[in-house]
C-alpha positions in Angstrom: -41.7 -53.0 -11.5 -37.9 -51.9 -11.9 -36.9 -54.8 -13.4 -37.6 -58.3 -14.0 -36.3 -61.3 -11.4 -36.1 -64.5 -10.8 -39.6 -65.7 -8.6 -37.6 -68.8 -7.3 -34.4 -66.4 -6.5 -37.0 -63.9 -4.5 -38.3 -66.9 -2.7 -34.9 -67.9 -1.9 -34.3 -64.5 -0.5 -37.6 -64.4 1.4 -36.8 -67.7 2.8 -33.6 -66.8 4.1 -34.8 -63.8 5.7 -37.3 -64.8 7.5 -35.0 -67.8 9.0 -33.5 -64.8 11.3 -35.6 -64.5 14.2 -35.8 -61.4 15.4 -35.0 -60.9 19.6 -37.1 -57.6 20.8 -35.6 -55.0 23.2 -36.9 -56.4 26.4 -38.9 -54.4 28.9 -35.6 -54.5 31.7 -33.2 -52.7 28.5 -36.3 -50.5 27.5 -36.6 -49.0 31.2 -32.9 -49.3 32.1 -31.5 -46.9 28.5 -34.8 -44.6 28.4 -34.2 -41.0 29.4 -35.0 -39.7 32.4 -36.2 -36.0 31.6 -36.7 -33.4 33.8 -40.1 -31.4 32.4 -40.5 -27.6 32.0 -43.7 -26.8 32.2 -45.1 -23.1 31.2 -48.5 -21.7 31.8 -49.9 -18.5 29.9 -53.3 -17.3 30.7 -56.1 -17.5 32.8 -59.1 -18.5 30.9 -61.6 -21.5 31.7 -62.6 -22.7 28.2 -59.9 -24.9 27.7 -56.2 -25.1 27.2 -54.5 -25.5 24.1 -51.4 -27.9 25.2 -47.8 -27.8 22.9 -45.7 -31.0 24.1 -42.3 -31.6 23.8 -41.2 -35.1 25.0 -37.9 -36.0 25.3 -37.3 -38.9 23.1 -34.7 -41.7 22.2 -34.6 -44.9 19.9 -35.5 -47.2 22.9 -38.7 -44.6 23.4 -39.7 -46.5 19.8 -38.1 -49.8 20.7 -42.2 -51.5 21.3 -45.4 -49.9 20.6 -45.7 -49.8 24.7 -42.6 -47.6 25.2 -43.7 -45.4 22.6 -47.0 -45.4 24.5 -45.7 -45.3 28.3 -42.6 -42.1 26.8 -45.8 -40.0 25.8 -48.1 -40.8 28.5 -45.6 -39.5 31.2 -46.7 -35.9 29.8 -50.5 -36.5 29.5 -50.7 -37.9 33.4 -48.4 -35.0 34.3 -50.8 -32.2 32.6 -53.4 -34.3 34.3 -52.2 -34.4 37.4 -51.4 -30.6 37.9 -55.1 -29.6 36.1 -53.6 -28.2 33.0 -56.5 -30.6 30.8 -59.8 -30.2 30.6 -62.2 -33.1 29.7 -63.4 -32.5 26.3 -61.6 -29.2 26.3 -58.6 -29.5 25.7 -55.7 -29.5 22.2 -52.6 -31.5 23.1 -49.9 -30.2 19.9 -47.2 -32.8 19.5 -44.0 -32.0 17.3 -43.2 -33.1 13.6 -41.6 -36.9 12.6 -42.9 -37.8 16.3 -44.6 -40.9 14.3 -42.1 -41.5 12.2 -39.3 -43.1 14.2 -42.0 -46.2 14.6 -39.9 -47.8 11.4 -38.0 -49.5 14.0 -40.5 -50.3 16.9 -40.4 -54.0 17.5 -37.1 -54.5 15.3 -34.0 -56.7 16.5 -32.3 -55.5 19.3 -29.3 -54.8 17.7 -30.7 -51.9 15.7 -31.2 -50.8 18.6 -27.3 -51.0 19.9 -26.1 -49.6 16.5 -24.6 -46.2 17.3 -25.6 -44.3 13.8 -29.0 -43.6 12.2 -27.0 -44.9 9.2 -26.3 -48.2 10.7 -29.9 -48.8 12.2 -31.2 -48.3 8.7 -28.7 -50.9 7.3 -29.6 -53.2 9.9 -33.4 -52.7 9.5 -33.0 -53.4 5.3 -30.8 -56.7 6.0 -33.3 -58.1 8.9 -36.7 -57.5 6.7 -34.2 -58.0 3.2 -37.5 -60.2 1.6 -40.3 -57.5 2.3 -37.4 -54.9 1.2 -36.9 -56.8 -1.9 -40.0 -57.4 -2.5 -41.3 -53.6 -2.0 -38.1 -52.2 -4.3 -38.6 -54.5 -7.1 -42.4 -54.2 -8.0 -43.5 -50.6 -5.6 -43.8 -47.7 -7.9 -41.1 -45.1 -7.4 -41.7 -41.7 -6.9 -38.6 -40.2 -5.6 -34.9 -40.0 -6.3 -33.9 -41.7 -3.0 -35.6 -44.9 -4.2 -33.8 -47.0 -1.0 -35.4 -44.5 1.6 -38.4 -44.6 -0.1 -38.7 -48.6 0.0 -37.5 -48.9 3.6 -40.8 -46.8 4.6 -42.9 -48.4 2.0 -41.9 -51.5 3.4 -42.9 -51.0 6.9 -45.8 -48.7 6.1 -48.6 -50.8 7.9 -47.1 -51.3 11.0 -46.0 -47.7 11.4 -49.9 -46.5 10.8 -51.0 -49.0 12.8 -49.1 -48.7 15.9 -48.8 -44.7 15.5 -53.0 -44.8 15.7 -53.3 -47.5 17.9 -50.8 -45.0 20.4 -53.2 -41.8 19.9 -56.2 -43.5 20.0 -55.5 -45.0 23.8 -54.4 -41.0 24.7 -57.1 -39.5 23.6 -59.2 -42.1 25.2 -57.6 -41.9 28.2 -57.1 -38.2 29.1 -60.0 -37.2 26.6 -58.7 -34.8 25.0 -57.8 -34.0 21.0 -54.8 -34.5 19.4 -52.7 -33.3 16.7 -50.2 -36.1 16.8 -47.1 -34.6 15.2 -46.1 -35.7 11.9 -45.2 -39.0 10.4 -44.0 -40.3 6.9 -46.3 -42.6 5.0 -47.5 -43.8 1.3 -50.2 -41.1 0.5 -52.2 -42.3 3.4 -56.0 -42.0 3.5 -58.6 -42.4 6.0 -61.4 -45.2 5.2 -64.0 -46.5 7.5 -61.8 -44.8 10.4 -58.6 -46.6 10.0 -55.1 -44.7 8.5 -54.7 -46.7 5.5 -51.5 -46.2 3.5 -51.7 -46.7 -0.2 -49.1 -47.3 -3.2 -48.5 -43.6 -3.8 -45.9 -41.4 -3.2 -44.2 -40.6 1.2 -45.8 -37.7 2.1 -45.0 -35.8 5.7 -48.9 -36.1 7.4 -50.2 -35.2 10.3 -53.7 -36.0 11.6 -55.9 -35.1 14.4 -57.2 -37.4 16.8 -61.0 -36.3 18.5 -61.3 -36.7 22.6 -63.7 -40.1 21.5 -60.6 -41.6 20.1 -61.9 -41.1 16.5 -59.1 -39.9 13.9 -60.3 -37.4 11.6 -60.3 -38.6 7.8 -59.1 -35.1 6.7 -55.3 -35.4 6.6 -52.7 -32.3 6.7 -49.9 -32.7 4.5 -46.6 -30.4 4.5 -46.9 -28.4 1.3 -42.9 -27.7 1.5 -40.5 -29.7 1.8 -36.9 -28.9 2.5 -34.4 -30.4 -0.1 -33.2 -32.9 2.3 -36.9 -34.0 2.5 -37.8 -33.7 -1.5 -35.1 -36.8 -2.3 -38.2 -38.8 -0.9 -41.5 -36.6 -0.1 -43.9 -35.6 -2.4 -45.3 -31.9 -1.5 -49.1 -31.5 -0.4 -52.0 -29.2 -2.1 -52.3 -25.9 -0.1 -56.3 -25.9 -1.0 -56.3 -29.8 0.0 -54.9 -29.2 3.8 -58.1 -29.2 6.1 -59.2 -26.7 9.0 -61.0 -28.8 12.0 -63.8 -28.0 14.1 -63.3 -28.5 17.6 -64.5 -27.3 20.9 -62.2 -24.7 21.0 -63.1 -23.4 17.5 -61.5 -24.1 13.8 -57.9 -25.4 13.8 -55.5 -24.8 11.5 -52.3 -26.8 11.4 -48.9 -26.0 9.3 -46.0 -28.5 9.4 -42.6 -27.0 10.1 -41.5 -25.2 6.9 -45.2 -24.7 5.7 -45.4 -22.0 8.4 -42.4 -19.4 6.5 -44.9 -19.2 3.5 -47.3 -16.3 2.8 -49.8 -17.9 0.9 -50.2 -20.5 3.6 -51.2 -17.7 5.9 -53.7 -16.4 3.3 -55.2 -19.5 3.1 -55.5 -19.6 7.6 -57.3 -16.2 7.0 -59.8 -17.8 4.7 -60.2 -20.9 6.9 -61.3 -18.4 9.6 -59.7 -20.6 12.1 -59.1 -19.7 16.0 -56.0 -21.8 16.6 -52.9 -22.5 15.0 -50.4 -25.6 15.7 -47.4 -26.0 13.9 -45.5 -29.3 14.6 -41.8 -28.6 13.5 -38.6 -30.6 13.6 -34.6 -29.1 13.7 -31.6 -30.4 13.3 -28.6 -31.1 14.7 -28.7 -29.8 18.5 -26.4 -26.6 17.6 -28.6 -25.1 14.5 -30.3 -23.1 16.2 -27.3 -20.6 17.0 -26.1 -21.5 12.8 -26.4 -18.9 10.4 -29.4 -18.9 8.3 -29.0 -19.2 4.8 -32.8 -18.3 3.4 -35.3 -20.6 2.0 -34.4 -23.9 2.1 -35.1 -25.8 -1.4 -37.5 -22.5 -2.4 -37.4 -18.5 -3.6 -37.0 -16.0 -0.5 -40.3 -14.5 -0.5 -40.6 -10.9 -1.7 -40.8 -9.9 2.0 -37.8 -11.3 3.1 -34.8 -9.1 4.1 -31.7 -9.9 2.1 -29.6 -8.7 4.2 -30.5 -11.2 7.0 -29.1 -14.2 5.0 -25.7 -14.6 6.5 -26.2 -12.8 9.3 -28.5 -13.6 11.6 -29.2 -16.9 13.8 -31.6 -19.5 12.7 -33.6 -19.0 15.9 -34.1 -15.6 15.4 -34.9 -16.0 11.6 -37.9 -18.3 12.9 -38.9 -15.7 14.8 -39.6 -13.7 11.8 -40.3 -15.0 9.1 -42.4 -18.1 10.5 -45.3 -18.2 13.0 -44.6 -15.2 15.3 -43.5 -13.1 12.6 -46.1 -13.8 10.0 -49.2 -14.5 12.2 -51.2 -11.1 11.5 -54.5 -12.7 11.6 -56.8 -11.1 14.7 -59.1 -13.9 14.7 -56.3 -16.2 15.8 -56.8 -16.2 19.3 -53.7 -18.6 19.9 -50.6 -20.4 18.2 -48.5 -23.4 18.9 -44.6 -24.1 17.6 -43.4 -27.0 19.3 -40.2 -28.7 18.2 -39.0 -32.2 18.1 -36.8 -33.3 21.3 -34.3 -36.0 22.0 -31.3 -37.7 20.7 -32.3 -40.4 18.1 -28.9 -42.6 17.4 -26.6 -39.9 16.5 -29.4 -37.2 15.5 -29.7 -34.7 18.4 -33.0 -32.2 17.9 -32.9 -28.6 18.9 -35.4 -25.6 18.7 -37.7 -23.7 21.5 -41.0 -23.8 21.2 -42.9 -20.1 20.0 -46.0 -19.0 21.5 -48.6 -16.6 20.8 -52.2 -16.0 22.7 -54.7 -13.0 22.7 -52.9 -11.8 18.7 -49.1 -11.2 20.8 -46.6 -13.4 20.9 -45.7 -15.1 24.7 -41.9 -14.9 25.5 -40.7 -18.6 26.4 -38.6 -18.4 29.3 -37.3 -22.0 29.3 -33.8 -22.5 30.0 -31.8 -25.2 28.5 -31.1 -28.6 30.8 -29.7 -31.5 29.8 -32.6 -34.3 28.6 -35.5 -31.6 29.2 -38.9 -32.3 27.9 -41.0 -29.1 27.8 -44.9 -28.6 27.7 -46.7 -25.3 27.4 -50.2 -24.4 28.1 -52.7 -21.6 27.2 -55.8 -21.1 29.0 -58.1 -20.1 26.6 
């Protein structure tokens, strides 16, 4: 507890709270402010095993405003893979990008989160309208971090996040039958018991599971092992030996979450997993830092590989290109890897990034070209 309060001021507070009925984005605002993407769709290879899917909707707080749009902004992808035979029933690895889950700390909130103009605001907004659960959460959850506030606001709203984010995945996987690795999304050192994501009182981790073509999630849970500094004020970092390799119809699976995949020991430990596939769900931001200067390791020591003289110098894009997947992926049994990025304008966060691709041990040049609101999907017949 961080300190001691008054149970008939806390009721008080709880009271008055819950006295402000919330009004849901309806269905006519959902449909009338969601994006209207155009998709880029990219095919490499001709084989007949399967296809091993990376999927980059483009996304916006009303594609999060009920658990339905969240539902109906993904599914346009699935029945569009469908639709032009790029699945295969039981045969196929749809890779979704990083903090895809994680914008679900709004879904069903008051509309006027939603007309807020700043993620700053929303988040404001979302404290005041839940203030008793908030209050409740700050004053007697233990603290891990240093940004206790953050930390509360998804403590607070923990349940329904899991809950909607595997109720989502679940219907997909259901539905198209194929496997999932569903991004990334921020809970309490969430575990898996008697098939149901279960968050628990320990610290926000960045998580990403894998969903089976029957609908069944995995119980073995990745967790990103490095965490940017923006992302340590509130996320503890996972065990490299603890993050799982799956077995699935297209053989083991490997995933690495966004910065995980700049690290060589996290490569050592793909070699040893003796894994065929590799997805790495990654997020960036703001829309121009791609084309920024990169500054090196962010929150860690450059590695003893890394060039000194490209700090300063060259672009983030092309220091991803290096010194993460396409650069570092050595390992021949690796018949193909996924990078898919995060895309959309959330509030005032706009995501950037291109996706990197590598099949048959050699990277796959992405010829997208930038449009405005463009979701992207790429597929590799294995």
């Amino acid at each position: 507890m961080r300190f001691s309060v008054s149970f008939s001021v806390f009721v008080s507070l709880t009271f008055f709270t819950i006295q402000c009925q919330k009004q849901v984005v309806t269905q006519e605002e959902i449909t009338k402010f969601l994006p209207k993407p155009k998709v880029y769709i990219q095919t490499e290879g001709s084989g007949k095993r399967g296809s091993f899917v990376g999927m980059e909707p483009y996304l916006s707080k009303y594609s999060y405003a009920t658990e339905d749009s969240f539902y109906l902004a993904l599914r346009e992808y699935f029945q569009m893979a469908k639709e032009k035979e790029l699945l295969f029933v039981d045969r196929s690895i749809v890779v979704l990008p990083e903090y895809l889950g994680t914008w679900l700390v709004v879904t069903a909130e008051d509309k006027s989160i939603f007309a807020s103009t700043t993620i700053q605001e929303a988040m404001e907004l979302l404290v005041k309208q839940n203030l008793g659960s908030f209050l409740w959460h700050y004053l007697f959850s233990t603290s891990y971090s240093s940004d206790t506030l953050k930390e509360t606001l998804f403590r607070m709203k923990a349940w329904q996040m899991s809950d909607r984010y595997q109720s989502v995945f679940v219907r997909l996987a259901l539905e198209y039958r194929v496997a999932i690795v569903a991004g990334s999304i921020v809970l309490p050192h969430p575990k898996v018991i008697e098939g149901k994501i279960t968050p628990t009182d320990g610290p926000l981790e960045n998580v990403s599971f894998y969903f089976h073509p029957d609908g069944r999630v995995d119980d073995q849970i990745v967790r990103k092992l490095f965490p940017i500094i923006e992302e340590k004020e509130f996320l503890k970092e996972g065990k490299l030996e603890e993050n799982p390799t799956y077995q699935t119809s297209l053989g083991k699976l490997y995933t690495m979450v966004c910065a995980d995949s700049w690290f060589p020991e996290v490569y050592q430990e793909l070699k040893k997993s003796e894994a065929e596939l590799l997805a790495v769900p990654s997020f960036v931001s703001p829309s121009d830092a791609w084309t920024t200067k990169w500054n090196g390791y962010n929150g860690y020591a450059n590695p003893k590989d890394i060039d000194p003289k490209d700090i300063g110098s060259i672009s983030e894009r092309t220091a991803w290109k290096k010194y993460a997947m396409l650069g570092r992926l050595k390992d021949p049994k690796v018949k193909a890897g996924i990078n898919v990025f995060f895309r959309g304008e959330i509030w005032d966060m706009k995501a950037s990034g291109d996706a990197f691709l590598s099949l048959g041990g050699k990277p796959v040049l992405n010829v997208v070209k930038e449009e405005k609101n463009q979701g992207r999907m790429y597929v590799l017949f294995l």
